[in-house]
LUMTOR-850714 format. One line per 4 residues: number of its first residue (from 1); for each residue x negated, y, z negated of C-alpha. Coordinates in nm, 4 decimals. Example, Ala and Ser with C-alpha at 12.3 -4.5 7.8 and 13.67 -1.06 7.14 Angstrom:
residues 2
1 = -1.2300/-0.4500/-0.7800  -1.3670/-0.1060/-0.7140 .
This chain:
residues 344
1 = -10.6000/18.3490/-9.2819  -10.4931/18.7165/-9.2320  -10.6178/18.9963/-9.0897  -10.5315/19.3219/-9.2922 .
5 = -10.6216/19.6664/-9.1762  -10.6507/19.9057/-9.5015  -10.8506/20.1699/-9.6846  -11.1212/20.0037/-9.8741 .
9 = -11.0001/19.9556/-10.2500  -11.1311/19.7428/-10.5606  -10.8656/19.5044/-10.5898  -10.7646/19.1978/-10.8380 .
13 = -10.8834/19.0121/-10.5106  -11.2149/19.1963/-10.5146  -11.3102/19.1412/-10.8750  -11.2554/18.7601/-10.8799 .
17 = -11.5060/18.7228/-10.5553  -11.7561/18.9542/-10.6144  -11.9586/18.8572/-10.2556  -11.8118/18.9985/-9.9197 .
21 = -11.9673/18.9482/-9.5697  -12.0392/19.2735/-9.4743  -12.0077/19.2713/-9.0704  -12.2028/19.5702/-8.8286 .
25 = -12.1225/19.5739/-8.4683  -12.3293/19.7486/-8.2167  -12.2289/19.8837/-7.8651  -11.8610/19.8080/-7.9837 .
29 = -11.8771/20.1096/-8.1933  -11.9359/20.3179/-7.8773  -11.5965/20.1942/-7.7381  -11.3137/20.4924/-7.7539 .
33 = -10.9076/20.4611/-7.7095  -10.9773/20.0575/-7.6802  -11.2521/19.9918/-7.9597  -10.8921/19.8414/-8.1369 .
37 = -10.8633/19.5642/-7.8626  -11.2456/19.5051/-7.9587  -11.2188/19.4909/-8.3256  -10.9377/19.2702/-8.3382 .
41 = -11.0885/19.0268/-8.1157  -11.3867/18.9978/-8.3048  -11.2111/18.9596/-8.6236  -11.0191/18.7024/-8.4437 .
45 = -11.3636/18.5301/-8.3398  -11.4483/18.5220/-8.6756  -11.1832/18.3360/-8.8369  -11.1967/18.0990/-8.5906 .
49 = -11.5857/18.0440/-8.6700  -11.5573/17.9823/-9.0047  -11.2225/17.7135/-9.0084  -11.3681/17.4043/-9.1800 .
53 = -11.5791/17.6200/-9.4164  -11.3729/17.8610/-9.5827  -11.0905/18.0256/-9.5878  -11.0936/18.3768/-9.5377 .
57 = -10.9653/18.7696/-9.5483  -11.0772/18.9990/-9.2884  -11.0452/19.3647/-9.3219  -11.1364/19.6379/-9.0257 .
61 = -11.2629/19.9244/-9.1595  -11.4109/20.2415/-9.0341  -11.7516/20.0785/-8.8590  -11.7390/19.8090/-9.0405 .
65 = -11.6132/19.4630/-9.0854  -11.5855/19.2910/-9.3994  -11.4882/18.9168/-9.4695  -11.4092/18.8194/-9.8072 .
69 = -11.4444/18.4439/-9.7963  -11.3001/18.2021/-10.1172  -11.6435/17.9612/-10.1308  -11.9936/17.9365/-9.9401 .
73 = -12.0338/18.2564/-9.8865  -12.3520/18.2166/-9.7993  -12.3168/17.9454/-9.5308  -12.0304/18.1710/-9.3904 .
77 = -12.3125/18.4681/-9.3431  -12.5475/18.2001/-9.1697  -12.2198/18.1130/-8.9094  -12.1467/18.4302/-8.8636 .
81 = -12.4798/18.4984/-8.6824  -12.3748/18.3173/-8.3786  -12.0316/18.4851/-8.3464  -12.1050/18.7539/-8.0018 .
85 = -12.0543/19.0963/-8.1065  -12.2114/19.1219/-8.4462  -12.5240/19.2975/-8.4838  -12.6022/19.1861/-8.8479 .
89 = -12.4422/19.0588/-9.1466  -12.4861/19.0661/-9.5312  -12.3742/18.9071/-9.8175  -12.3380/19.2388/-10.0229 .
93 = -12.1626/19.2717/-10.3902  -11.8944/19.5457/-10.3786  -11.9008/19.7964/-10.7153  -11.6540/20.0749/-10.7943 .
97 = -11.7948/20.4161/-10.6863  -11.9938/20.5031/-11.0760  -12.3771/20.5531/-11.0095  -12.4496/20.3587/-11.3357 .
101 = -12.2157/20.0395/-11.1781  -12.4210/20.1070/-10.8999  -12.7695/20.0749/-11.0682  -12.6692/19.8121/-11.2711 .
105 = -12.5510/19.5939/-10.9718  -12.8454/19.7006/-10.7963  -13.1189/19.5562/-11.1093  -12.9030/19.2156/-11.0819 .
109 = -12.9267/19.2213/-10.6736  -13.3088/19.3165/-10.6760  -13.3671/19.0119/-10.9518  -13.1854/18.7486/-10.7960 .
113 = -13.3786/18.8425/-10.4779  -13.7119/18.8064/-10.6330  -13.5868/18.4527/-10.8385  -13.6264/18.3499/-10.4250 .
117 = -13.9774/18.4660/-10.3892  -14.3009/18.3363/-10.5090  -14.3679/18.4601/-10.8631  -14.7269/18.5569/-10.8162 .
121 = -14.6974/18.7645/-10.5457  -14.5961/19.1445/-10.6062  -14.3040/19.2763/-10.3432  -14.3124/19.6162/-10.1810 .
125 = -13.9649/19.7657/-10.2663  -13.7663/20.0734/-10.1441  -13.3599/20.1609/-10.2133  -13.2012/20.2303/-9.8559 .
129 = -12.8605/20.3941/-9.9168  -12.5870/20.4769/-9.6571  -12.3208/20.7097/-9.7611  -12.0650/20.7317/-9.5675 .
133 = -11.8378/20.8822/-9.8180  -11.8987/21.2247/-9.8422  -11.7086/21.3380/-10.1604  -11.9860/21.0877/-10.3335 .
137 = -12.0957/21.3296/-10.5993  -12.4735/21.2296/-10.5000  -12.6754/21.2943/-10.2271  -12.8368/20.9380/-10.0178 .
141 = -13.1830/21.0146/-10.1833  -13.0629/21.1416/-10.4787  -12.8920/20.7951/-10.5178  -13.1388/20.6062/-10.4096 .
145 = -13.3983/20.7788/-10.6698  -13.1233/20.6927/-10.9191  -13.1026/20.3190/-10.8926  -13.5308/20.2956/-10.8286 .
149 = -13.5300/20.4873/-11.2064  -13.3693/20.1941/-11.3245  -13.4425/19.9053/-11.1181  -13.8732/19.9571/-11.1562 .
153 = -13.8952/19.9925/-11.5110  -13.7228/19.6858/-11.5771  -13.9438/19.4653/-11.2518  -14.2962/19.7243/-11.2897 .
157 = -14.4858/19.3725/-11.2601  -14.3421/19.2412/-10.9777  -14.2877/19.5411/-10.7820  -14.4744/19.8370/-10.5554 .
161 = -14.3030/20.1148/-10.4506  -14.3251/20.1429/-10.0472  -14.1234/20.3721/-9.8055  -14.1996/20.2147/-9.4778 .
165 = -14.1986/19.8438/-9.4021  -14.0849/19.7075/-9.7671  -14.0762/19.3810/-9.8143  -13.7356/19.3847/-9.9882 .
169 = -13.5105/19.5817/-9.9278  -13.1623/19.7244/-10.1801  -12.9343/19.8497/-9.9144  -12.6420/20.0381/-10.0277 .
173 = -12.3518/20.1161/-9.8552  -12.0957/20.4119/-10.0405  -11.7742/20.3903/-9.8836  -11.4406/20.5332/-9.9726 .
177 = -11.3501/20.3627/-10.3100  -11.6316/20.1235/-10.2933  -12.0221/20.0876/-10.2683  -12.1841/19.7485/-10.1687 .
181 = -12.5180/19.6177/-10.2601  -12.7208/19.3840/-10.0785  -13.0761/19.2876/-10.0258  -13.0917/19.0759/-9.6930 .
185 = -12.9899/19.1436/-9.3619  -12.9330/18.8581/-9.1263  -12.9748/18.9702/-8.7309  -12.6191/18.8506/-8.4836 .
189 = -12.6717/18.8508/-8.1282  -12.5215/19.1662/-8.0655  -12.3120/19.2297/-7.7711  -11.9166/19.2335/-7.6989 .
193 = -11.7115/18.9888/-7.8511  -11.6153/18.6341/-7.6504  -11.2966/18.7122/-7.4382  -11.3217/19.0945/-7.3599 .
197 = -11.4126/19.0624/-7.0513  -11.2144/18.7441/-6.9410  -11.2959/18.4105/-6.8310  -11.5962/18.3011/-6.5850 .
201 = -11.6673/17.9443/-6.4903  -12.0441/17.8399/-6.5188  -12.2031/17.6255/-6.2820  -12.3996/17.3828/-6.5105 .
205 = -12.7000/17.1875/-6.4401  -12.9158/16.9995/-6.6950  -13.1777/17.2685/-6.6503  -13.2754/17.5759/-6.9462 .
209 = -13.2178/17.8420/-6.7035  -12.7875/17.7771/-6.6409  -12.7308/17.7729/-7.0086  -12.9313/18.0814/-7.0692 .
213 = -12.6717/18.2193/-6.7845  -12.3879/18.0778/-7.0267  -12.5088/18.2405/-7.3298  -12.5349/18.5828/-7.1392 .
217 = -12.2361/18.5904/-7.0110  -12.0471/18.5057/-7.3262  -12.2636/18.8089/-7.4859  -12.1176/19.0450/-7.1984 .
221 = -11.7396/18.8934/-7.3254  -11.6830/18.6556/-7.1042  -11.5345/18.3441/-7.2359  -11.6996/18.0545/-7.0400 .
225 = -11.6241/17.7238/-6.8955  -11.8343/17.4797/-6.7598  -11.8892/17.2700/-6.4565  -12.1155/17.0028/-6.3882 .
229 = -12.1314/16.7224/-6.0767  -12.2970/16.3628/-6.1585  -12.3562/16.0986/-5.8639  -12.3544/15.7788/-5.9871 .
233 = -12.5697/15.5812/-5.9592  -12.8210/15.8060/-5.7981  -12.7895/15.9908/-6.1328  -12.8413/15.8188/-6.4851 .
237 = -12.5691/15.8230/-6.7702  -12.8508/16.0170/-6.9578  -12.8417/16.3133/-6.6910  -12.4378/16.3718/-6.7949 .
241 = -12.5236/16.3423/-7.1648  -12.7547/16.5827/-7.1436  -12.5232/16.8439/-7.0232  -12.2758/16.7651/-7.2821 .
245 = -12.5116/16.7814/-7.5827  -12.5517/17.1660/-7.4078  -12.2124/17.2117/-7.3920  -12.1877/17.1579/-7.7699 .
249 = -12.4580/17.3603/-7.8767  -12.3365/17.6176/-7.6345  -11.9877/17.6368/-7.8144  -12.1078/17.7115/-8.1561 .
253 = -12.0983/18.0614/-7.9917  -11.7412/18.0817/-7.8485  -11.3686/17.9533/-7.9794  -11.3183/17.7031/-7.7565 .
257 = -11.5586/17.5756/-7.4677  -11.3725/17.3080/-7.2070  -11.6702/17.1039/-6.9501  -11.5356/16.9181/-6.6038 .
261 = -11.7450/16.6643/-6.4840  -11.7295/16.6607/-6.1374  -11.7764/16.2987/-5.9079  -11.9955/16.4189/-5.6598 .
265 = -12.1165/16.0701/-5.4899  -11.8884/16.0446/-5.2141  -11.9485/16.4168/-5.1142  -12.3372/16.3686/-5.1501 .
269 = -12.3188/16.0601/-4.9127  -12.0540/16.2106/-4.6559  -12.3344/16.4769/-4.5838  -12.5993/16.2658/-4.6381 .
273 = -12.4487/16.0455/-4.3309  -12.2896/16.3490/-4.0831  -12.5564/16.6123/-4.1479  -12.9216/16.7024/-4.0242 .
277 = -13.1396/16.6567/-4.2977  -13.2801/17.0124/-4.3336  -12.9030/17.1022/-4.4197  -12.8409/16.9035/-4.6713 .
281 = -12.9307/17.1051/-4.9539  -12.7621/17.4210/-4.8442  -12.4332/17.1720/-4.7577  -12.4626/17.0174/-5.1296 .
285 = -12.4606/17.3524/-5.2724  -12.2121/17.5161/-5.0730  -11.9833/17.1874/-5.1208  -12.0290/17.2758/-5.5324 .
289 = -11.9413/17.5900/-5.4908  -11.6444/17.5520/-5.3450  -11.5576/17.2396/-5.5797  -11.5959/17.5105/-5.8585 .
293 = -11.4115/17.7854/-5.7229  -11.1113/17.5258/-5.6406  -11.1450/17.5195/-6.0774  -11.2017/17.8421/-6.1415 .
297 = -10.8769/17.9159/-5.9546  -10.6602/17.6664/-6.1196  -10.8173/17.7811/-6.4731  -10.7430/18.1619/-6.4065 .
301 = -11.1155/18.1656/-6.3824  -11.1989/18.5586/-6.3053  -11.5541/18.4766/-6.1577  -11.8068/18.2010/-6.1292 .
305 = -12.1903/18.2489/-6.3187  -12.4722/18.1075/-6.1773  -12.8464/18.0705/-6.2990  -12.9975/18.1520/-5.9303 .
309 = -13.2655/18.3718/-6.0907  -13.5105/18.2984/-5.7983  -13.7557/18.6099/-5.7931  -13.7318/18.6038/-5.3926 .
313 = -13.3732/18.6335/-5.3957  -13.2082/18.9421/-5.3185  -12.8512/18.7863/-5.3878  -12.9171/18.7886/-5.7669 .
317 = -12.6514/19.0631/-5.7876  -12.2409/19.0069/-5.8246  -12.1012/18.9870/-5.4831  -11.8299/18.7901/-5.3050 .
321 = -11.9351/18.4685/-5.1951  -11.8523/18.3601/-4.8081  -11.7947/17.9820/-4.9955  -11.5943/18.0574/-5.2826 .
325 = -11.4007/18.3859/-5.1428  -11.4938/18.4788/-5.5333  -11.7697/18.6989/-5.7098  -12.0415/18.4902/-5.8073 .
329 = -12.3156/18.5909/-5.9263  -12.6366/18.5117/-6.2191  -12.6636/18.7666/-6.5648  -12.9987/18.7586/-6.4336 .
333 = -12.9755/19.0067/-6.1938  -13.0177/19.2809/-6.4032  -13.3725/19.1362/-6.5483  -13.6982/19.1298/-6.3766 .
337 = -13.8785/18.8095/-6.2995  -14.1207/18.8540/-6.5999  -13.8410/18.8655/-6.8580  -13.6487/18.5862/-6.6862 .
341 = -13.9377/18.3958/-6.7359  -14.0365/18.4563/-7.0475  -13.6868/18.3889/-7.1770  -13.6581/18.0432/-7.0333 .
């Protein structure tokens, strides 16, 4: 795998795999002197995504990423919609810059688009073109009116012309020596991409609301680790299987992921023994913090996350925390109670 960064061109390469991944980022775009740093780690994030399913070359282009992958590029697209960063991806087909290659490519996009749709029912349709070449001889509309001339006539019976809300969709992109067709677009999670904004530890319990904290935190850049604490036997084998079937759905969304599982039953029965009973709680989670930021320390950890997204609290925001001597603090804090609790 190799990442190349050069002005698009139609290639020997390009003709022999006529589908590319065509990758959009969001917010990244608004980055300035640094959006390099950015790009390159989200190209990085994406080879790493797809090892085991294909092999790949990723180019970084003016606002736009584009993965050429040697097989499944359609299972690549799917993957790529859980890599942080990206804000959609398509599987486009990439024509020289000749409006008749263009509406000829488009009639084969829009008919393999309606093989996948029921046959009875008649699709609204619209052409949606982006040029961002401006020496393009034609005008967006203009080129958009082009292709519909030829695309209708040949699918009258299966499609209806509509401007607003179509149910499929030609997108065309005209870039520098190339334009790429594609009828799908396939929503990412948006955000920055994993390990921008360095490494947190996550407290994790076997709740919804800590891995929600996880997932947020890797969409702000953070690359996350995990800790957990099991007291056996007071806890069950199934309680520390349960966060480890998390951790590996969490890590579809980050390079690497790395869990500790903490022994917490001779600190649990220390202050179960020594300490008034209406401190116990406080002492177990103060104990756990301080277990974590002992971690986070010897991992180069920058912070720790936490999923306190209690509505009463006032200590949702980052601060330092007297236990850890370490910013701590939930992605919560910037979200109102309602949309906390709609999300979990």
């Amino acid at each position: 795998m190799s990442l190349q960064t050069s002005p698009e061109s139609v290639s020997a390469h390009e003709e022999e795999r006529p589908y590319l991944i065509l990758v959009r980022y969001g917010e990244l775009a608004l980055k300035g002197k640094n959006r390099g740093f950015f790009e390159r780690r989200l190209a990085s994030n994406i080879r790493s995504a797809c090892e085991g399913i294909s092999k790949l070359r990723v180019e970084l282009h003016r606002g736009r990423i584009m993965v050429w992958p040697e097989q499944r590029a359609e299972r690549v697209a799917r993957r790529l919609q859980d890599v942080m960063g990206i804000q959609s991806v398509s599987r486009a087909r990439g024509v020289p810059l000749d409006p008749d290659q263009i509406a000829e490519a488009g009639l084969f996009s829009v008919s393999a688009a309606l093989e996948e749709r029921p046959i009875d029912e008649v699709q609204t349709f619209r052409v949606a073109t982006r040029r961002g070449n401006k020496s393009f001889p034609m005008t967006s509309n203009e080129l958009d009116r082009y292709v519909a001339d030829r695309v209708l006539p040949e699918l009258d019976s299966r499609l209806k012309v509509q401007l607003k809300g179509a149910d499929l969709v030609l997108g065309i992109e005209v870039r520098e020596k190339n334009a790429f067709l594609f009828t799908e677009r396939l929503p990412g999670p948006g955000g920055l991409p994993v390990g921008t904004l360095g490494h947190v530890l996550c407290l994790l319990s076997g709740g919804i609301d800590s891995p929600v904290a996880a997932w947020m935190a890797m969409k702000r850049g953070c690359r996350v680790s995990y800790v957990t604490y099991h007291s056996s036997p007071y806890i069950g084998e199934a309680s520390r299987k349960k966060v480890i079937d998390l951790v590996r759905s969490l890590a579809q969304y980050q390079p690497t992921s790395q869990l500790f599982i903490v022994p917490f039953t001779k600190c649990q029965e220390a202050i179960r023994d020594f300490a008034p009973e209406r401190y116990r709680t406080v002492l177990y989670r103060r104990m756990m913090q301080r277990i974590a930021t002992r971690l986070a320390r010897r991992n180069r950890c920058g912070a720790l996350v936490t999923a306190r997204a209690s509505v009463r609290s006032r200590a949702r925001r980052l601060k330092i925390s007297p236990a850890s001597k370490r910013p701590a603090g939930s992605p919560f804090s910037a979200r109102s109670s309602q949309w906390t609790s709609r999300t979990l």
